[in-house]
C-alpha positions in Angstrom: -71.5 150.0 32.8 -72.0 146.6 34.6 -75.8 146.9 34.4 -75.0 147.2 30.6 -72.9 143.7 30.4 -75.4 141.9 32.8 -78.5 143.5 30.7 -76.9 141.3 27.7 -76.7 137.6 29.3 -80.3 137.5 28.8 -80.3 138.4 25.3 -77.7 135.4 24.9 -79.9 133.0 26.4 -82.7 133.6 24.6 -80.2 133.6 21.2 -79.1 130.3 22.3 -82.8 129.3 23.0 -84.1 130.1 19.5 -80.8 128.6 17.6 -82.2 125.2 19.5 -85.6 125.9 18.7 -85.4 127.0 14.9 -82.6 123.7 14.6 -85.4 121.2 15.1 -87.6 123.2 12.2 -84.6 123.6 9.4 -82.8 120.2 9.6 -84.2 117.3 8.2 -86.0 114.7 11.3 -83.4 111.8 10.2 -80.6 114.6 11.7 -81.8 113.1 15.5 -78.8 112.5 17.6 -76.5 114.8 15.4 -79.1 117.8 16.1 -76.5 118.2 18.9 -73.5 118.4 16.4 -74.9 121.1 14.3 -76.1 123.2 16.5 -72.7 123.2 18.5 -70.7 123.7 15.0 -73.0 127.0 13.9 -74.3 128.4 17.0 -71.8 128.3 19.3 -69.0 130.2 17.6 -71.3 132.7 16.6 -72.2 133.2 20.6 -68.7 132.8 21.3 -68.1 135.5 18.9 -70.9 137.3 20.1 -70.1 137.0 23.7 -66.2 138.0 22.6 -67.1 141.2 21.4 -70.1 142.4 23.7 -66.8 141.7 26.3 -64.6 144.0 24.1 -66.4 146.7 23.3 -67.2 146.8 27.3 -63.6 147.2 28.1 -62.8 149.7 25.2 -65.8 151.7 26.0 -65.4 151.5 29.7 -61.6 152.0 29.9 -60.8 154.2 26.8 -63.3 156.0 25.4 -64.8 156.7 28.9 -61.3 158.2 30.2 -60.4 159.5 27.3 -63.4 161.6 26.5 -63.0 163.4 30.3 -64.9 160.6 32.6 -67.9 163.2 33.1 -71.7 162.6 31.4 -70.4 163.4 28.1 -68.2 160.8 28.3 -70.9 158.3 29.9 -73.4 158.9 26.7 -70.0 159.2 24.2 -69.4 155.6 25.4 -72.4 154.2 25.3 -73.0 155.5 21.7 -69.3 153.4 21.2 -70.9 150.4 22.5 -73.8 150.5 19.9 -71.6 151.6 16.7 -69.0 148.8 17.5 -72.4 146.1 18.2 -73.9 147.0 15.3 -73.8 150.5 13.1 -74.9 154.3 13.6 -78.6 153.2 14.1 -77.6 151.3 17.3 -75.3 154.1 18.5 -78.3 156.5 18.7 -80.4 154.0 20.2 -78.3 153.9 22.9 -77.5 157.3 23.0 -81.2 158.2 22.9 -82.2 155.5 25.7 -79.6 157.4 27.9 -80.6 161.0 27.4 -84.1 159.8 27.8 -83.8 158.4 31.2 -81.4 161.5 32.7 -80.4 164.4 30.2 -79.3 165.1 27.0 -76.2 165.3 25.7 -75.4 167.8 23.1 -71.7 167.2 22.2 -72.3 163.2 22.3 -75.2 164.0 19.8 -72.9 165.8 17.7 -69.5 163.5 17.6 -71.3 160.1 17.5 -73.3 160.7 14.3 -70.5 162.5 12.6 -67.9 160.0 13.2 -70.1 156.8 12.8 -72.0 157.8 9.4 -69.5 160.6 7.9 -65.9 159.6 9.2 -66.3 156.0 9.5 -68.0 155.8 5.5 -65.0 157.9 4.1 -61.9 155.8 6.0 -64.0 152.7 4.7 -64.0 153.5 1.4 -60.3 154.8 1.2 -59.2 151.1 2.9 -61.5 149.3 0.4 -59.7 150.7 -2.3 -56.2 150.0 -0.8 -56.7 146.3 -0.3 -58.8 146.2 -4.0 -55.4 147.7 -5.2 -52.9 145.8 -3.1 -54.4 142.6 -4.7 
């Protein structure tokens, strides 16, 4: 799980590199010395944010679903489907899932929870609390 967190300090370095690079190109040359001001009011509470939640969904992954789910393979390839459904949506989950079973084995009851909760399950509940808040206003 730790290779997974340090595999993502990269991907905020290059972020961080391209929000500096694509700043330059978007805001007018007068900007000059406040380039520095707008990039540190847009990009970095999006990394922050970014950073906050590639840290949470670590620690939920890592010490609930992992544990919960029976701390064997399953479990392993359960979580890391978690860590791409709560980055992003189902698409990511299988990635994950997929890059896993492709490197060691597959995983047959990961396969079969992790699309089911993240497109069926997860689709339903948000259209039932959609319609609560749309009716609570």
């Amino acid at each position: 799980m730790l290779e997974a967190l340090f595999a993502v300090v990269p991907i905020f370095l290059i972020i961080g590199m391209g929000v500096l690079l694509r700043a330059r190109d978007v805001l007018p040359e007068s900007a000059g010395a406040a380039l520095g001001v707008y990039v540190l009011k847009l990009a970095l509470p999006l990394l922050i944010l970014l950073a906050g939640q590639t840290l949470l969904m670590f620690v939920f992954a890592n010490f609930i679903v992992f544990r919960v789910m029976g701390r064997d393979y399953d479990a392993a390839v359960i979580s890391s489907g978690v860590c791409g459904f709560g980055m992003g949506a189902t698409p990511n989950a299988m990635a994950n899932m997929q890059a896993l079973c492709e490197k060691y084995a597959p995983s047959v009851k990961a396969y079969l929870l992790i699309p089911l909760v993240g497109s069926l399950f997860a689709d339903f509940i948000n259209s039932l609390v959609t319609t609560f808040f749309i009716n609570f206003i």
